[in-house]
PDB file of N, H, CA, C and O in Angstrom:
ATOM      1  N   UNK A   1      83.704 140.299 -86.492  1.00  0.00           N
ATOM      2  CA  UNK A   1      82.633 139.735 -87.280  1.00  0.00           C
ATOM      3  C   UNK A   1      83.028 139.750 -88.755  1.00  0.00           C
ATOM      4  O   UNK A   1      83.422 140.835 -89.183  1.00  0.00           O
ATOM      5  N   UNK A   2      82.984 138.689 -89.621  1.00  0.00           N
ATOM      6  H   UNK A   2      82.664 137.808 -89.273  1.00  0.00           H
ATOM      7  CA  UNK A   2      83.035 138.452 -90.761  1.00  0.00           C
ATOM      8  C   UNK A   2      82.384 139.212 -91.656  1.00  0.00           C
ATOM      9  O   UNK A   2      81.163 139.143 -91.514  1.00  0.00           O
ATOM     10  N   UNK A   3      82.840 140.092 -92.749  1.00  0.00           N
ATOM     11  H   UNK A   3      83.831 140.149 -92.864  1.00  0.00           H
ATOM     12  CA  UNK A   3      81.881 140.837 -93.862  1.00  0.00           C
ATOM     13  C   UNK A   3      80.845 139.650 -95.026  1.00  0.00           C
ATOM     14  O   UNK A   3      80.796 138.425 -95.134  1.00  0.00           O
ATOM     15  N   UNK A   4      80.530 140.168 -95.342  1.00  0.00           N
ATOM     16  H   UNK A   4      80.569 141.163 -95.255  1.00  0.00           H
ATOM     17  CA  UNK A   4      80.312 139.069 -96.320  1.00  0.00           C
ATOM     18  C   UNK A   4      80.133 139.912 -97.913  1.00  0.00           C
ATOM     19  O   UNK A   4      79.437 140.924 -97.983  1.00  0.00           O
ATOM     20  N   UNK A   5      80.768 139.413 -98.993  1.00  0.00           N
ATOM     21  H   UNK A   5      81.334 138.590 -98.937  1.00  0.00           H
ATOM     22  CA  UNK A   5      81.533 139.780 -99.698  1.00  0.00           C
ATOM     23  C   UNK A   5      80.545 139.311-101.070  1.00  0.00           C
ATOM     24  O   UNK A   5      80.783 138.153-101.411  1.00  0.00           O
ATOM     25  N   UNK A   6      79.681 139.880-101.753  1.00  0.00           N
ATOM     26  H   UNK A   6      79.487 140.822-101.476  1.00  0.00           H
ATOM     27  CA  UNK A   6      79.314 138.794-102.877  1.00  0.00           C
ATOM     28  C   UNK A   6      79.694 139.273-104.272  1.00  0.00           C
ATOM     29  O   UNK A   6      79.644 140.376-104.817  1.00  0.00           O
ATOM     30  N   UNK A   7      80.157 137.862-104.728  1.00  0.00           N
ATOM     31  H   UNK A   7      80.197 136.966-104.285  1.00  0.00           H
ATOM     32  CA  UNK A   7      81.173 138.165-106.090  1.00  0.00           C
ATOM     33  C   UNK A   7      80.251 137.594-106.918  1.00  0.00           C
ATOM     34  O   UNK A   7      79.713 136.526-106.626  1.00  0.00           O
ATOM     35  N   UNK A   8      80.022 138.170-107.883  1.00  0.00           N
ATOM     36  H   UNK A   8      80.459 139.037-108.120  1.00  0.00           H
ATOM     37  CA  UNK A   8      78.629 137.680-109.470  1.00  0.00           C
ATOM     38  C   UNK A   8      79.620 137.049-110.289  1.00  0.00           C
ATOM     39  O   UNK A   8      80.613 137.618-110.743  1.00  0.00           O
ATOM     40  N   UNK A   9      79.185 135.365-110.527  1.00  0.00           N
ATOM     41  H   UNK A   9      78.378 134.902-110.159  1.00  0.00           H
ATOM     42  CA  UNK A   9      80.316 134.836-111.594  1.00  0.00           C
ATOM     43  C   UNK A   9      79.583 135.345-112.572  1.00  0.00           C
ATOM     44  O   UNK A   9      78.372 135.141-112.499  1.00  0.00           O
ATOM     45  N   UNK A  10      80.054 136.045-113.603  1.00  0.00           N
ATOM     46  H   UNK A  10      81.038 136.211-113.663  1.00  0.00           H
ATOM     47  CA  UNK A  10      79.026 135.624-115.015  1.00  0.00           C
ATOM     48  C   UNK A  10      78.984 134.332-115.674  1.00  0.00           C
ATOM     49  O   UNK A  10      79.965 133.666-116.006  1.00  0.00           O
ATOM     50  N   UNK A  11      78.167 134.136-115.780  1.00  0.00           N
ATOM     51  H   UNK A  11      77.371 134.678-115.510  1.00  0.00           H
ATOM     52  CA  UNK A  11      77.735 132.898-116.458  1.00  0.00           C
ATOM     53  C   UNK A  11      76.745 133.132-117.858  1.00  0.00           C
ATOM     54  O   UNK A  11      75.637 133.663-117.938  1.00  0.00           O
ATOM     55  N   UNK A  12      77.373 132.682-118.632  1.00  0.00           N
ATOM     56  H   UNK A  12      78.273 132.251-118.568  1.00  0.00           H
ATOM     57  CA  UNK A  12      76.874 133.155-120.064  1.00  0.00           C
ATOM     58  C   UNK A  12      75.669 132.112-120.443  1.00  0.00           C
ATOM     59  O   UNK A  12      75.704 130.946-120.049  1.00  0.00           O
ATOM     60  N   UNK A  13      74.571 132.644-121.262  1.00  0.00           N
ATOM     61  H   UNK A  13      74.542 133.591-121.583  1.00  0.00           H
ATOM     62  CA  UNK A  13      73.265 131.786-121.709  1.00  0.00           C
ATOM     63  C   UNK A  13      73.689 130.999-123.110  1.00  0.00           C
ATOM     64  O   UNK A  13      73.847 131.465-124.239  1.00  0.00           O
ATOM     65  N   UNK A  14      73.782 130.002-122.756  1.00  0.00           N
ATOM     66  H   UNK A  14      73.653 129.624-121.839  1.00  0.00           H
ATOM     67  CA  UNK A  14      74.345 129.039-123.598  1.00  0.00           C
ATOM     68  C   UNK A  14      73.479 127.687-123.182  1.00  0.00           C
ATOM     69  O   UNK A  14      72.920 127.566-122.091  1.00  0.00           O
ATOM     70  N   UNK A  15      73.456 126.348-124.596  1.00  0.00           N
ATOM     71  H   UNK A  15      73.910 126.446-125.481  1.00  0.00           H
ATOM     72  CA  UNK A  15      72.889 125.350-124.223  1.00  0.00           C
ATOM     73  C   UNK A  15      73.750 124.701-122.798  1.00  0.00           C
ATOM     74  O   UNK A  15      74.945 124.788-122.515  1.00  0.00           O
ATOM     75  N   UNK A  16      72.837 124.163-122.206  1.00  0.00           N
ATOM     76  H   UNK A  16      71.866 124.092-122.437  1.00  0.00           H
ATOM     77  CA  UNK A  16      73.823 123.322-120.681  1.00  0.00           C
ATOM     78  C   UNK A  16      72.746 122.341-120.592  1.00  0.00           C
ATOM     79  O   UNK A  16      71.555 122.538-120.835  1.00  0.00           O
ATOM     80  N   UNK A  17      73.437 121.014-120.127  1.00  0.00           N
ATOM     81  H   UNK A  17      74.404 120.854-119.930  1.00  0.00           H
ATOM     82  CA  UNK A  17      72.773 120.107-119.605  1.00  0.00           C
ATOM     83  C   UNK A  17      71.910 119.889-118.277  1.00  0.00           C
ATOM     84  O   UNK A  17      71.055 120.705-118.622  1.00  0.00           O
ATOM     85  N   UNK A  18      71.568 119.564-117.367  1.00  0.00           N
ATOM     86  H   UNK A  18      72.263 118.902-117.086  1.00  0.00           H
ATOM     87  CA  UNK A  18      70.956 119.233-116.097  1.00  0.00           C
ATOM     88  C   UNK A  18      72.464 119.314-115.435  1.00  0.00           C
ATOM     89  O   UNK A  18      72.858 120.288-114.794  1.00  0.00           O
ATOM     90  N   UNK A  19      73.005 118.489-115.616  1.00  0.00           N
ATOM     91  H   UNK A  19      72.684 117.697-116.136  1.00  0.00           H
ATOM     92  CA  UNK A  19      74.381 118.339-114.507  1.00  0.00           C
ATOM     93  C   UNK A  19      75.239 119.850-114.866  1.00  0.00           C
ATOM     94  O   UNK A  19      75.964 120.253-113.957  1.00  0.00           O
ATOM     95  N   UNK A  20      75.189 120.551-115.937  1.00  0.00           N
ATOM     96  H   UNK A  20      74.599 120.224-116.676  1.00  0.00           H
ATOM     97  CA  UNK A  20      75.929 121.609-115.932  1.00  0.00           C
ATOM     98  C   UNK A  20      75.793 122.518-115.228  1.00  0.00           C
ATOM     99  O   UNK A  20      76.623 123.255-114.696  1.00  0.00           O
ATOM    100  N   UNK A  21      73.762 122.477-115.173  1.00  0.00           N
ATOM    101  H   UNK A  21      73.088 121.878-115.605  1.00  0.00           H
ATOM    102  CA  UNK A  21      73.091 123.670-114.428  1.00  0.00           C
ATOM    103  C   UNK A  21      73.262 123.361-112.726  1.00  0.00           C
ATOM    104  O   UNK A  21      73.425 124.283-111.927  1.00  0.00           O
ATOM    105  N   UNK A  22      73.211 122.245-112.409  1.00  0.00           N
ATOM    106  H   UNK A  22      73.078 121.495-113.058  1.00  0.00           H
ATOM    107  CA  UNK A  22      73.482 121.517-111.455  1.00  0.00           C
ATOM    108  C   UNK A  22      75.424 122.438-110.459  1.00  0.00           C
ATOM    109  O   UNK A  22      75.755 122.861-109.352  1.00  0.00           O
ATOM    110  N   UNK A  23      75.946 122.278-111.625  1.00  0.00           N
ATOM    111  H   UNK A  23      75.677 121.934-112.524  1.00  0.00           H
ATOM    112  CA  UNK A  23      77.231 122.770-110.923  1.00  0.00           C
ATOM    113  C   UNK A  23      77.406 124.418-110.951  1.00  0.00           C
ATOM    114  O   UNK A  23      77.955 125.219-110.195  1.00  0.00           O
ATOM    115  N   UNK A  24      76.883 124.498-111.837  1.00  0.00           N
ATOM    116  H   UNK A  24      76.437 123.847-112.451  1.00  0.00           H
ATOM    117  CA  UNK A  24      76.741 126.251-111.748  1.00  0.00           C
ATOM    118  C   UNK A  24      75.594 126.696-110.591  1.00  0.00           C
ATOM    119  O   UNK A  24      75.602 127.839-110.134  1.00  0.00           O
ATOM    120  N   UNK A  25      74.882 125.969-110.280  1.00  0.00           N
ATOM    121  H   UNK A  25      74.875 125.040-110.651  1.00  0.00           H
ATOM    122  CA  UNK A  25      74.031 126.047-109.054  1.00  0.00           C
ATOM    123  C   UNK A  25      74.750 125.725-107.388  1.00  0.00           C
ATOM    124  O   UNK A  25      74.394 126.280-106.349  1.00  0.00           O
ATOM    125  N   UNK A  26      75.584 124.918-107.500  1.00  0.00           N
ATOM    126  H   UNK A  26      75.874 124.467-108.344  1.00  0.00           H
ATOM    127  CA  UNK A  26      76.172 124.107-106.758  1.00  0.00           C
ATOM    128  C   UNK A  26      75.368 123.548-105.571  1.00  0.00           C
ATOM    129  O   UNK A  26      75.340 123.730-104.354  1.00  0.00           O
ATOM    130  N   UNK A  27      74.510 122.527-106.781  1.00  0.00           N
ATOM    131  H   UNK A  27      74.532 122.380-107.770  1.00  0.00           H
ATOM    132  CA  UNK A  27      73.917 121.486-106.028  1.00  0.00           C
ATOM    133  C   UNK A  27      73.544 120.306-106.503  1.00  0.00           C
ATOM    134  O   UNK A  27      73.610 120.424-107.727  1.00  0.00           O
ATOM    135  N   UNK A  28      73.152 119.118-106.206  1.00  0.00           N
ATOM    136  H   UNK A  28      73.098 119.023-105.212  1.00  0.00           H
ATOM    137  CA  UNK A  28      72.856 118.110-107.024  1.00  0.00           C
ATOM    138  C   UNK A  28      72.613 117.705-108.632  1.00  0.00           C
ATOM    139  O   UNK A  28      72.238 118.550-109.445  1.00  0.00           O
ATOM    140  N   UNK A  29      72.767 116.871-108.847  1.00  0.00           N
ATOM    141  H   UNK A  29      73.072 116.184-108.186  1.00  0.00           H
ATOM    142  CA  UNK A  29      71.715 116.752-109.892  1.00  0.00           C
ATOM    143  C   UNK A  29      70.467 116.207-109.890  1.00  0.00           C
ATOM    144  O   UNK A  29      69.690 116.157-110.843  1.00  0.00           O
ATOM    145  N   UNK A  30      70.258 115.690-108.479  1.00  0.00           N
ATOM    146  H   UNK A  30      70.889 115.731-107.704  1.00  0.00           H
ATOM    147  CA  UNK A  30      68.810 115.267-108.452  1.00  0.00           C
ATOM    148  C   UNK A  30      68.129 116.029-108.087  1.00  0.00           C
ATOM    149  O   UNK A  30      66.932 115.759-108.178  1.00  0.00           O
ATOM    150  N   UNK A  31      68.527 117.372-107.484  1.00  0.00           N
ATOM    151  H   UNK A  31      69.500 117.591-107.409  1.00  0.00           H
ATOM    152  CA  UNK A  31      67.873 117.981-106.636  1.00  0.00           C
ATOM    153  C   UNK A  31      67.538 119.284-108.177  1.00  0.00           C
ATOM    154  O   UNK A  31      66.529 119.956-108.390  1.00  0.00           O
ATOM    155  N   UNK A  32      68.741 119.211-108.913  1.00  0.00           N
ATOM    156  H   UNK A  32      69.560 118.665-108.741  1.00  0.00           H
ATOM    157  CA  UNK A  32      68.487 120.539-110.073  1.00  0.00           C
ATOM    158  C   UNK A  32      67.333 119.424-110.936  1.00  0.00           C
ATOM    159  O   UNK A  32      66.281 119.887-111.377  1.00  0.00           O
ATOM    160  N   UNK A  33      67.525 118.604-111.029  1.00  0.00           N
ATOM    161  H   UNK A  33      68.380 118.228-110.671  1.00  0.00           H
ATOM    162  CA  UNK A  33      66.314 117.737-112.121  1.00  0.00           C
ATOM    163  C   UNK A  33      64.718 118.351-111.031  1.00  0.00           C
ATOM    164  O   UNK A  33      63.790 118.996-111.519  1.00  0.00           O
ATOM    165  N   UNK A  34      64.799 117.970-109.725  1.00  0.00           N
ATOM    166  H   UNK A  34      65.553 117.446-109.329  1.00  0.00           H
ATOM    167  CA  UNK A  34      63.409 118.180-109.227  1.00  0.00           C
ATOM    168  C   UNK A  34      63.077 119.402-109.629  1.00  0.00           C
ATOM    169  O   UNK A  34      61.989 119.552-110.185  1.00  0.00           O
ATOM    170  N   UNK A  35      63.991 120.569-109.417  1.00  0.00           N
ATOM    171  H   UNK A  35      64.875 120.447-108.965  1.00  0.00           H
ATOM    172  CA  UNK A  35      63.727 122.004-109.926  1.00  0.00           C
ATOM    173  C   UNK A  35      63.400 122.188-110.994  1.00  0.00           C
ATOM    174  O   UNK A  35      62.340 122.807-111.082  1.00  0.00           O
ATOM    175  N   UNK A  36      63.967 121.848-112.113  1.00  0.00           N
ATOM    176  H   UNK A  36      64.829 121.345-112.042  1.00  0.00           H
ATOM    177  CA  UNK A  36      63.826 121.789-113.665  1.00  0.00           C
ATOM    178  C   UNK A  36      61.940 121.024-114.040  1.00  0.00           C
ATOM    179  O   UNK A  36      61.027 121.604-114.628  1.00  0.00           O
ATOM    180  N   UNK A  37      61.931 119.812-113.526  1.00  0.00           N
ATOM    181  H   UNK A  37      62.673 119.341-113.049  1.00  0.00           H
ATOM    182  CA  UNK A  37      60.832 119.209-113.400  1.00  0.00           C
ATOM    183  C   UNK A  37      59.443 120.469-113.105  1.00  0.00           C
ATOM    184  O   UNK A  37      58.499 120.732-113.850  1.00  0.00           O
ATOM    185  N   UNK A  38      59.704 120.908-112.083  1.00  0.00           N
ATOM    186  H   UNK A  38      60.471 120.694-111.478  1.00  0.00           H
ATOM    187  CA  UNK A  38      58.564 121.983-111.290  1.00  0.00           C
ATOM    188  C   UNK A  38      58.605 123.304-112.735  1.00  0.00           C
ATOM    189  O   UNK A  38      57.586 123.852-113.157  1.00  0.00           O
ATOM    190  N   UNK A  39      59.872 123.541-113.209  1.00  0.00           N
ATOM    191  H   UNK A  39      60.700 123.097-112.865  1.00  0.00           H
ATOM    192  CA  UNK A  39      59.559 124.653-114.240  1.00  0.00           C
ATOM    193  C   UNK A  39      59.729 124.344-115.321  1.00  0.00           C
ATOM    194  O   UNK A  39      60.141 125.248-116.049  1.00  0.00           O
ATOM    195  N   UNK A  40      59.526 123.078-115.912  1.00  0.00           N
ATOM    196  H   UNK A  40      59.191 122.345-115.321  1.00  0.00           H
ATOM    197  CA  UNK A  40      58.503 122.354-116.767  1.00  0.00           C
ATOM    198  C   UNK A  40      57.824 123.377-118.089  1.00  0.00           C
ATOM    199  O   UNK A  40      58.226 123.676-119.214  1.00  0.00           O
ATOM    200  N   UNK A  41      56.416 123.760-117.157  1.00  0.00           N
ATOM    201  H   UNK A  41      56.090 123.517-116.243  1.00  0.00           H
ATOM    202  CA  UNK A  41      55.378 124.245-117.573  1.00  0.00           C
ATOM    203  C   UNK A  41      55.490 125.496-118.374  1.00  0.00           C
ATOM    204  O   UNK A  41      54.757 125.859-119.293  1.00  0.00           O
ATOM    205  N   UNK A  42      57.055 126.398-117.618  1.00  0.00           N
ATOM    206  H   UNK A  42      57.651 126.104-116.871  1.00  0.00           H
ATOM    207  CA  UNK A  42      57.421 127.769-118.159  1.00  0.00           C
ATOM    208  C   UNK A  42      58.630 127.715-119.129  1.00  0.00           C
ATOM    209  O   UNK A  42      58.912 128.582-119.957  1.00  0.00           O
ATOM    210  N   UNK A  43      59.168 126.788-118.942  1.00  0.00           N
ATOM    211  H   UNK A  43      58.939 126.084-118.270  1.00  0.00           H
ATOM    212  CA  UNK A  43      60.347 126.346-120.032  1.00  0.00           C
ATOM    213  C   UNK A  43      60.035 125.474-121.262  1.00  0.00           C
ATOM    214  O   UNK A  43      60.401 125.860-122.372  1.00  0.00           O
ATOM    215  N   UNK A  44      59.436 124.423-121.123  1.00  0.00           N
ATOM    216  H   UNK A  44      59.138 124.110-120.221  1.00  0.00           H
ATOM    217  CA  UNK A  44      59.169 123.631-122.233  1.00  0.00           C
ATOM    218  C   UNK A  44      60.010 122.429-121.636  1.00  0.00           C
ATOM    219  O   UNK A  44      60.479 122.369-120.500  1.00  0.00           O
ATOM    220  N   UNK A  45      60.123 121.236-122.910  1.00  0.00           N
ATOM    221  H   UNK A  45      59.741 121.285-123.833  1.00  0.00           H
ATOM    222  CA  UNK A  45      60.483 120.111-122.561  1.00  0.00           C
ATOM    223  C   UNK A  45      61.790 120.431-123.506  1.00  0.00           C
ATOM    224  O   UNK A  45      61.877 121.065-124.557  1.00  0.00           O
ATOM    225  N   UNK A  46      63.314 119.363-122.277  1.00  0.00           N
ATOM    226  H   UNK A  46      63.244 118.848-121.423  1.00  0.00           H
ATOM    227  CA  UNK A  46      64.153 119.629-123.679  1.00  0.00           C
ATOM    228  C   UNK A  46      64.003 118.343-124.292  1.00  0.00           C
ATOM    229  O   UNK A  46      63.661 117.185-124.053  1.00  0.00           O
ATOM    230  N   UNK A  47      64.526 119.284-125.417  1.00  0.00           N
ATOM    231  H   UNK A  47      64.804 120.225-125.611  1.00  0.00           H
ATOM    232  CA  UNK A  47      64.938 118.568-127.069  1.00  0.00           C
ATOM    233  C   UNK A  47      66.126 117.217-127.144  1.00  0.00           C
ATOM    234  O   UNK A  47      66.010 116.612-128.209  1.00  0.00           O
ATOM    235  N   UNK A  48      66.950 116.789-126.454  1.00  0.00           N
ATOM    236  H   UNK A  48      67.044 117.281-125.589  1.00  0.00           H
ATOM    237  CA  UNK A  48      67.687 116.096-126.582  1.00  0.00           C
ATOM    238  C   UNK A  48      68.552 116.102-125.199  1.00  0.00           C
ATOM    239  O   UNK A  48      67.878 116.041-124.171  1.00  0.00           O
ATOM    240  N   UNK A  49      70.299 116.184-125.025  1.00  0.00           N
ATOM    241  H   UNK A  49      70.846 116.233-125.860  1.00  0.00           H
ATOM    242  CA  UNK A  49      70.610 116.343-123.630  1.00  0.00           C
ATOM    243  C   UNK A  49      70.417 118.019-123.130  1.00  0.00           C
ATOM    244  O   UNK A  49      70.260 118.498-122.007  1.00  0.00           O
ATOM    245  N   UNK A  50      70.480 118.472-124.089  1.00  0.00           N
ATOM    246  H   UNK A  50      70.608 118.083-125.002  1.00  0.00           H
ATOM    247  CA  UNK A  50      70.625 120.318-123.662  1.00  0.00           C
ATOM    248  C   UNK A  50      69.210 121.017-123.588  1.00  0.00           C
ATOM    249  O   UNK A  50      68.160 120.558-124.038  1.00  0.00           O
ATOM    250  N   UNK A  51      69.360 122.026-123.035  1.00  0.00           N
ATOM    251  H   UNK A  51      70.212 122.398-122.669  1.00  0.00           H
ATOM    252  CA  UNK A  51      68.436 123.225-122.247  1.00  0.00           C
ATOM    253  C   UNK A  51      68.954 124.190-123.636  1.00  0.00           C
ATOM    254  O   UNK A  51      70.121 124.385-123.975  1.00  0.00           O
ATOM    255  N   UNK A  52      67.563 124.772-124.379  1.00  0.00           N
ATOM    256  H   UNK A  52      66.615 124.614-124.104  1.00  0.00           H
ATOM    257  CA  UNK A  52      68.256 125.541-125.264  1.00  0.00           C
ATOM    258  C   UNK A  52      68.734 126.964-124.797  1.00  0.00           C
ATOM    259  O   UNK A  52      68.468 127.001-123.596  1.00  0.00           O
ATOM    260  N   UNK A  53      69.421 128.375-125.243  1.00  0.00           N
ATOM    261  H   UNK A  53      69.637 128.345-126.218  1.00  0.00           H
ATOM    262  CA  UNK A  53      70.097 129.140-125.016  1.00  0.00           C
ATOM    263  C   UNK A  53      68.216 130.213-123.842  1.00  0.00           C
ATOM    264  O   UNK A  53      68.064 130.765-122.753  1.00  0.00           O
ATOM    265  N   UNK A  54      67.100 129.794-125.401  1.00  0.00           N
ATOM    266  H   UNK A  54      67.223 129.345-126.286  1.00  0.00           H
ATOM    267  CA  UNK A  54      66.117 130.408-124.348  1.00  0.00           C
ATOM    268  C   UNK A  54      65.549 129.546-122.653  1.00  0.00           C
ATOM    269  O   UNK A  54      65.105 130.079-121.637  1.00  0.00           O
ATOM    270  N   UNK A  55      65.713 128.631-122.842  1.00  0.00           N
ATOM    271  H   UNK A  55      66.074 128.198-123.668  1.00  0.00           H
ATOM    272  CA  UNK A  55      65.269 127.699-122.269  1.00  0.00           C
ATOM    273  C   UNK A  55      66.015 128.551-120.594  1.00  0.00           C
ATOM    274  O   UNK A  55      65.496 129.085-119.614  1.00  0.00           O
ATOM    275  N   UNK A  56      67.518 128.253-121.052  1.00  0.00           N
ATOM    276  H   UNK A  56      67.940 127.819-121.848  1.00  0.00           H
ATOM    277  CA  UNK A  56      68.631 128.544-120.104  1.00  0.00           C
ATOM    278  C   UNK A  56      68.119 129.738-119.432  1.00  0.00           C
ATOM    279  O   UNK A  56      67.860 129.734-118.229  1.00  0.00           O
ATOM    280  N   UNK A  57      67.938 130.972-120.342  1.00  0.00           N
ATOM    281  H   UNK A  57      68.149 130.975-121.319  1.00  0.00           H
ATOM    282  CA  UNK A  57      67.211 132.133-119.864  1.00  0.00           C
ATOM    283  C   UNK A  57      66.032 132.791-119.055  1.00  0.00           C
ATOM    284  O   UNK A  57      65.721 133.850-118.509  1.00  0.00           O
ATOM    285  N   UNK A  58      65.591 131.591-119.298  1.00  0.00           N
ATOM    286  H   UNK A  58      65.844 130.731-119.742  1.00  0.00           H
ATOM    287  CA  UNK A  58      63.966 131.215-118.358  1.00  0.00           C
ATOM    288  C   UNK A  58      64.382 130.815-117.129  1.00  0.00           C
ATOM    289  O   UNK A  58      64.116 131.274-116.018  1.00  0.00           O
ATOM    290  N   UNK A  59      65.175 129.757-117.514  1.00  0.00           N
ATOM    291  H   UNK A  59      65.390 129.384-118.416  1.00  0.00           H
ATOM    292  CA  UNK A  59      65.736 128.588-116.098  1.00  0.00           C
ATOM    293  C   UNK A  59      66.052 130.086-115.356  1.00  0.00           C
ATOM    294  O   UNK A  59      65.092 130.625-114.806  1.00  0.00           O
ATOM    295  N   UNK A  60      67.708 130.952-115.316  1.00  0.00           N
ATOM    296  H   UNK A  60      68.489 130.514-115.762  1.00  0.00           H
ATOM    297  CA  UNK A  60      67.979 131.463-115.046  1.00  0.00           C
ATOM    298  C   UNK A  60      66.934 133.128-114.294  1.00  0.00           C
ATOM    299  O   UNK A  60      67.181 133.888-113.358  1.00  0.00           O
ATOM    300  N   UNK A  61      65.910 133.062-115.197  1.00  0.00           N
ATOM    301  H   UNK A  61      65.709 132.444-115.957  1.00  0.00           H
ATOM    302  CA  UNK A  61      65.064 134.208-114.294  1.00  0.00           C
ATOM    303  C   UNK A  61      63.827 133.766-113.378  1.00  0.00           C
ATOM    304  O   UNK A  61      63.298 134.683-112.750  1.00  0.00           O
ATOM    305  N   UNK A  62      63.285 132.450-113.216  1.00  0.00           N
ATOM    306  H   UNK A  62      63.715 131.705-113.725  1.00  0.00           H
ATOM    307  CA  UNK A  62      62.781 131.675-112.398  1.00  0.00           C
ATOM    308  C   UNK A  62      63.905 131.401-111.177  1.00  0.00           C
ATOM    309  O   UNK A  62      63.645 131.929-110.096  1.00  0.00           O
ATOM    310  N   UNK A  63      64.882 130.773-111.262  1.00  0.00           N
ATOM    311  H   UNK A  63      65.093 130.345-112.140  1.00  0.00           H
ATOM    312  CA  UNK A  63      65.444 130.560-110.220  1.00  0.00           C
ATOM    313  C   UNK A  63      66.725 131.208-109.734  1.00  0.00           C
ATOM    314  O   UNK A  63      67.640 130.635-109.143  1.00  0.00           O
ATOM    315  N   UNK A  64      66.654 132.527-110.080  1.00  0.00           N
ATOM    316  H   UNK A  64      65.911 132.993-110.561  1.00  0.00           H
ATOM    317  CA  UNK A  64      67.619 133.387-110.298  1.00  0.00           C
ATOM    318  C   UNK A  64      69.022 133.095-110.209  1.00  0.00           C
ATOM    319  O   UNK A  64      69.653 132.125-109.790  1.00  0.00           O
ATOM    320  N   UNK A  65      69.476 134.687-110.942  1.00  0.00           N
ATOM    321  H   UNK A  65      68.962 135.475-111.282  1.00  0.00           H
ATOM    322  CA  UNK A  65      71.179 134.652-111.742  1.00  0.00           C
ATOM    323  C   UNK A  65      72.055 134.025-111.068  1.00  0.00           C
ATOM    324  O   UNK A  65      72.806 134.668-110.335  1.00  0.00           O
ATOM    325  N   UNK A  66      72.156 132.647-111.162  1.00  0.00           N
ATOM    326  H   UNK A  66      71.546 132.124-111.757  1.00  0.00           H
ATOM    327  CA  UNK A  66      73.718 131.990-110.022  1.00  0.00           C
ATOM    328  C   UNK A  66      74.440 133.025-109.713  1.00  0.00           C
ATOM    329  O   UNK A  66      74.556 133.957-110.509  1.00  0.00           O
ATOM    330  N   UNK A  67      74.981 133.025-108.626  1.00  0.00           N
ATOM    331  H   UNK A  67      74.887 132.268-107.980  1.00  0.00           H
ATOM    332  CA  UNK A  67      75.913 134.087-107.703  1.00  0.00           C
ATOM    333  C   UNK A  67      76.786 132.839-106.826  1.00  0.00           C
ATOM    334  O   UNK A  67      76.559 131.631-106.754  1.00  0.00           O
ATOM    335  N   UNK A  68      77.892 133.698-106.192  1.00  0.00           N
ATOM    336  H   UNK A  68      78.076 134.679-106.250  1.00  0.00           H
ATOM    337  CA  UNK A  68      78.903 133.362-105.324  1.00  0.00           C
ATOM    338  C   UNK A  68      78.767 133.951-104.307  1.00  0.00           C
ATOM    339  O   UNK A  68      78.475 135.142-104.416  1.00  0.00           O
ATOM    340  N   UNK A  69      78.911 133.409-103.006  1.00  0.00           N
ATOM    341  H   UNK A  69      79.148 132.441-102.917  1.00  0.00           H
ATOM    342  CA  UNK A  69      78.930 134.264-102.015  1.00  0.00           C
ATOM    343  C   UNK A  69      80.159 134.092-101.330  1.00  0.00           C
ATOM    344  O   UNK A  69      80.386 132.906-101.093  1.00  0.00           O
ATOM    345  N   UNK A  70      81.171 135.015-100.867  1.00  0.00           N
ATOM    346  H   UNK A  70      80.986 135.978-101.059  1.00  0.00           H
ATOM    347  CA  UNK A  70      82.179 135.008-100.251  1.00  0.00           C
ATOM    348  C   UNK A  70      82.157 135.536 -98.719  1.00  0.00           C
ATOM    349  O   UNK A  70      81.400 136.452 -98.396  1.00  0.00           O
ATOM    350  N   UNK A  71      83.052 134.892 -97.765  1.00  0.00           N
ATOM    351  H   UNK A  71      83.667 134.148 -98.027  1.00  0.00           H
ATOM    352  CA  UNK A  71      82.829 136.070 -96.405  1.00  0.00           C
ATOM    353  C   UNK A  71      84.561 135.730 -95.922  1.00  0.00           C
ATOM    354  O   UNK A  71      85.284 134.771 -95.654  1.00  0.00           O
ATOM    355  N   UNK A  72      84.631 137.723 -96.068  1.00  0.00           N
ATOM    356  H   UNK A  72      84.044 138.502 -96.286  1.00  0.00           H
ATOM    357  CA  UNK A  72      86.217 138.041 -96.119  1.00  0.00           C
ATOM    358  C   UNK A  72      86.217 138.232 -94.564  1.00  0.00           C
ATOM    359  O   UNK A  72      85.314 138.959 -94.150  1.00  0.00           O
ATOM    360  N   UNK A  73      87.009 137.744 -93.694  1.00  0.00           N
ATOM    361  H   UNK A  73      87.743 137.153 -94.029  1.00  0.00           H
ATOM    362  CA  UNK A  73      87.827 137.867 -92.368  1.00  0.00           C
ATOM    363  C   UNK A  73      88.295 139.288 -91.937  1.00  0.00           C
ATOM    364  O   UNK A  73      88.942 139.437 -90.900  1.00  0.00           O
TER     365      UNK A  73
END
């Protein structure tokens, strides 16, 4: 039976776009826009293409800390 192994990328709070958060999520971008959309209300609207550094921080404790999951043989 396979272990399963989980490795924490850090990922630093910095401005990121939809498609950035999107790949650090590793999933769409339509599907990270629907998410973003729903937490709206607790983030604010962005300002231009970027999510500001607080913004990111919110994103990140609503839909918690991106992780990696590995499973070692």
């Amino acid at each position: 039976m396979s272990e399963i192994k989980k490795v924490i990328n850090v990922v630093d709070v910095k401005p990121y776009t939809p498609s950035d958060l999107a790949e650090i999520y590793g999933t769409s971008w339509k599907i990270m826009n629907k998410w973003l959309k729903r937490l709206e209300p607790h983030i604010g609207e962005r300002d231009g293409r970027y999510f500001t550094p607080l913004q990111v921080s919110k994103i990140f404790e609503k839909l918690g800390a991106p992780a990696k999951v590995e499973f070692e043989d």
